[in-house]
C-alpha positions in Angstrom: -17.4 11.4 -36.3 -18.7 12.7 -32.4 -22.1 10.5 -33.3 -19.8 7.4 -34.2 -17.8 8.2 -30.9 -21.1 8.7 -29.2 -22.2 5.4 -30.1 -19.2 3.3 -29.3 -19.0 5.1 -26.0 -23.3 4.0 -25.4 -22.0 0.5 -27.2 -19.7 0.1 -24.3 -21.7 1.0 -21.5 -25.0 -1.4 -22.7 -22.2 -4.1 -22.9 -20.7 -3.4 -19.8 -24.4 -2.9 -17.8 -25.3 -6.8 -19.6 -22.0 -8.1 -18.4 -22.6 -7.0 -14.7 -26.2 -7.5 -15.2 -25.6 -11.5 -17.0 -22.7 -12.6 -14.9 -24.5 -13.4 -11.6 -27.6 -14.5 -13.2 -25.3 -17.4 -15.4 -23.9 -18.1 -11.9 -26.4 -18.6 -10.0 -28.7 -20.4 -13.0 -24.8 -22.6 -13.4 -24.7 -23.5 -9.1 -28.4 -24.4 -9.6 -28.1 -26.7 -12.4 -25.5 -28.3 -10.6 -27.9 -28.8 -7.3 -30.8 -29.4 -9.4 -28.4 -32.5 -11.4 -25.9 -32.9 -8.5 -23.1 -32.1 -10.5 -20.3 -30.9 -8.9 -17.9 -28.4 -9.8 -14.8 -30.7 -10.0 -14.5 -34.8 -11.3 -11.7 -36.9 -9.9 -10.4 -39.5 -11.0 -8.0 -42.3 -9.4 -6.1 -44.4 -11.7 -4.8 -48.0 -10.4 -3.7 -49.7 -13.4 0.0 -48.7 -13.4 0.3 -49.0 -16.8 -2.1 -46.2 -17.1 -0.4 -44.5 -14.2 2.6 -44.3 -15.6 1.8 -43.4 -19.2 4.1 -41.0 -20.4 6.9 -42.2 -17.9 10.1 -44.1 -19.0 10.1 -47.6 -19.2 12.4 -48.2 -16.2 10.6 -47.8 -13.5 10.3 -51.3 -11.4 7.9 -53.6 -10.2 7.6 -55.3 -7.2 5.1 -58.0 -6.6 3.6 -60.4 -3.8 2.9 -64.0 -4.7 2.3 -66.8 -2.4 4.6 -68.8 -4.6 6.6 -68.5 -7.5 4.5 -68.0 -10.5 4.8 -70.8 -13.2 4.0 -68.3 -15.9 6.4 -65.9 -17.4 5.4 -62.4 -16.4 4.8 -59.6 -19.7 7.5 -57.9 -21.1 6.8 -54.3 -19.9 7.5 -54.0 -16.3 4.3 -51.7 -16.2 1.8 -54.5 -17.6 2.9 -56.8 -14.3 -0.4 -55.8 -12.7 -2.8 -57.4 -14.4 -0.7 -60.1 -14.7 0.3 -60.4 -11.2 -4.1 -59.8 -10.4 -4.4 -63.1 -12.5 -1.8 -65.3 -10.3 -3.0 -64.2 -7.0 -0.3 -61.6 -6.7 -0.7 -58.2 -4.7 1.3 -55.3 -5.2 5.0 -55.2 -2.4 6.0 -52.2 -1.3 4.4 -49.6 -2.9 1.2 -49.0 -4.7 1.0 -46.5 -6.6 -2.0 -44.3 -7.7 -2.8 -41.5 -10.4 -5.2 -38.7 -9.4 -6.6 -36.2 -12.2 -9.1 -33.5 -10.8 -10.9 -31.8 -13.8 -12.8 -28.8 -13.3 -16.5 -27.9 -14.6 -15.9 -24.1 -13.8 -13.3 -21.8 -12.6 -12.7 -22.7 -9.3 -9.7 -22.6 -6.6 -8.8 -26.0 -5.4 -6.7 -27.5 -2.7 -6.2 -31.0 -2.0 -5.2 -32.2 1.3 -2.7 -35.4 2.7 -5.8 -38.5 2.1 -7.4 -39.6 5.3 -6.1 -43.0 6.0 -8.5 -44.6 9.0 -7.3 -47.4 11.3 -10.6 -49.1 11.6 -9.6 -49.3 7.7 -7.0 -50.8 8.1 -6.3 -54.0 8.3 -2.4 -55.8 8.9 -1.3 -59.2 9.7 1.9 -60.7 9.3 3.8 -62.4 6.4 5.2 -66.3 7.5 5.8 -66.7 3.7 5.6 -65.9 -0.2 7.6 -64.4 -2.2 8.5 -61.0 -4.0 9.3 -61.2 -8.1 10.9 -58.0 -9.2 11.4 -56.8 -12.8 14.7 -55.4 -12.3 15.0 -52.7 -15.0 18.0 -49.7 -14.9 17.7 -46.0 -15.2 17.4 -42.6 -13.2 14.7 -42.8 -10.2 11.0 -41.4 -11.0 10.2 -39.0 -9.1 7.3 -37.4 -9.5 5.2 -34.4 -7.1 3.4 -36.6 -5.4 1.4 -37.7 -1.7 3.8 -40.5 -0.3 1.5 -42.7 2.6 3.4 -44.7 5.0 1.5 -47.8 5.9 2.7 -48.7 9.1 3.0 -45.2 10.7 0.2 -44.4 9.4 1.2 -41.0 7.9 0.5 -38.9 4.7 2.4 -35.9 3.6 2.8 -33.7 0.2 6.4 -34.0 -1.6 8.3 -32.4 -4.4 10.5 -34.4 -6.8 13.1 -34.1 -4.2 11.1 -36.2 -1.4 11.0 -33.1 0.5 7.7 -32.4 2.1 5.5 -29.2 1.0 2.3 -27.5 1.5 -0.7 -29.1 0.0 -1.6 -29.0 -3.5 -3.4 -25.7 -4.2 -4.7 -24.7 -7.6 -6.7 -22.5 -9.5 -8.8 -24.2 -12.4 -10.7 -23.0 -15.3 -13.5 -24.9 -17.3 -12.1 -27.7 -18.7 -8.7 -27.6 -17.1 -7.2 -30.6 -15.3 -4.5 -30.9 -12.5 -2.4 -34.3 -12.4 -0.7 -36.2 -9.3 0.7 -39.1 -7.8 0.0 -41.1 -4.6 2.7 -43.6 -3.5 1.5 -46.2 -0.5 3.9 -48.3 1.1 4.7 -50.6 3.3 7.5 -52.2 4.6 6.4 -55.6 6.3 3.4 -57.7 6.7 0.3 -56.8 4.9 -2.1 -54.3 4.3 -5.4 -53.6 3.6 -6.6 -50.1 3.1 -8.6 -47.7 1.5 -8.4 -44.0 1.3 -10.6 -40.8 0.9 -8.7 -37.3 -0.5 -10.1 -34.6 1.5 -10.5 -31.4 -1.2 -11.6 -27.7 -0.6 -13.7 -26.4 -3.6 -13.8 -22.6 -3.1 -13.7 -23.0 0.3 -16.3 -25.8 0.7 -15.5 -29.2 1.6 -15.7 -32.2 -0.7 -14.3 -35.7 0.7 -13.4 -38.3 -2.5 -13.2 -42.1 -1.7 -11.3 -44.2 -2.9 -11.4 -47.5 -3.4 -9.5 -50.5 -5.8 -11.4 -51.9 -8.6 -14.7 -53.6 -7.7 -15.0 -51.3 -4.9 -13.1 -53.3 -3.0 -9.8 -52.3 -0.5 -6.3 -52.2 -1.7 -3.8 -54.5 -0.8 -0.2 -53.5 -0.1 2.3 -56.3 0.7 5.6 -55.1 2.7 8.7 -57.5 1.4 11.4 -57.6 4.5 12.3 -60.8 5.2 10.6 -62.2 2.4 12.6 -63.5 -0.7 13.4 -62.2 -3.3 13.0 -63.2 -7.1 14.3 -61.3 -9.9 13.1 -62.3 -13.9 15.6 -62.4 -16.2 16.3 -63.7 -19.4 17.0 -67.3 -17.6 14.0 -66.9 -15.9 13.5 -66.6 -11.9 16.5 -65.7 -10.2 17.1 -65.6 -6.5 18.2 -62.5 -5.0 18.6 -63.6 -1.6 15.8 -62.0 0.8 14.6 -58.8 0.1 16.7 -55.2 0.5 20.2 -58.0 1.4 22.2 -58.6 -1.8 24.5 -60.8 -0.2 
């Protein structure tokens, strides 16, 4: 029985001397990998396609889109599909654009991820003398999810809760294989806007700046719909709704 004990109690202490002993070593042989293959310890990604955006969402959530004229072609069914749509008419998005990030982590790592960096030598607004806006009017309680909400015309950047009240950045504490999940809403109220963005991100302390761009590399557009009118699609088709945010 004591040379059993005796040997668990060596049995310990071997594994405990390799665990101190290992750890560092797997590290350091992980960090220089990563410099070796320039991996980095986090991926992001930054979804545009709203219908990917929103996956898991209800259905109701609007769109709001900026033609130069009223499309001839009847828009999908799915209010989030209107994108691609809307890319293949010549439509941009009005209002708001919305984007999804999702940081994954290749290690354990603590994360924060500050207000994106919006630049105004990268920003480019002129005004609006016509088009028009073609809603999918849909009905149900307002999406609101923890987000960074980007005002266009300030230009400003701020972290909010679902209540639209502004917090401290997002700060987080990943494992290998764990991913983290957020929202960006950009918008604008008039003219339009051309912009890009890059999400400033402290990895265990170091700083890691993440561009991004629309699809093809190329800038965003965001369409602000005051003054403009507004079209609604129905089951009759177009509708006027008189100019945008005035029902009467």
């Amino acid at each position: 029985m004591i040379e059993l004990l005796i040997s668990a109690i060596i049995g310990a202490i071997i594994s405990w001397v390799i665990a101190v002993l290992i750890h560092p070593l797997s590290k350091h042989l992980e960090t220089t990998s990563r410099r070796l293959y320039r991996l980095k310890p986090i991926s992001v990604h930054v979804e545009r396609d709203p219908s990917l955006a929103w996956s898991g969402f209800p259905n109701w959530i609007p769109s709001f889109v900026y033609f130069p004229a009223l499309p001839q072609s009847p828009p999908p069914e799915h209010p989030h599909d209107w994108y691609r749509w809307a890319v293949e008419h010549g439509g941009v998005d009005a209002w708001r654009t919305v984007l999804k990030v999702t940081i994954t982590s290749r290690e354990s790592v603590s994360v924060v991820v500050e207000p994106p960096k919006l630049r105004p030598l990268e920003t480019r607004v002129r005004n609006l003398e016509s088009g028009i806006i073609a809603v999918s009017p849909v009905g149900g309680a307002a999406v609101s999810p923890r987000r960074i909400e980007i005002n266009l015309e300030v230009p400003c950047a701020q972290w909010v809760d679902v209540d639209s009240e502004p917090i401290e950045p997002l700060s987080l504490l990943l494992g290998p294989g764990e991913t983290e999940q957020f929202h960006i809403f950009v918008e604008a109220q008039s003219g339009r806007h051309e912009w890009r963005l890059e999400i400033p991100v402290l990895v265990d302390g170091k700083r890691m700046t993440v561009p991004v761009r629309d699809t093809k590399q190329l800038d965003f557009v965001t369409c602000g719909p005051e003054g403009l009118e507004e079209y609604w699609w129905t089951d009759d088709g177009w509708i006027r709704n008189s100019s945008f945010g005035n029902t009467a």
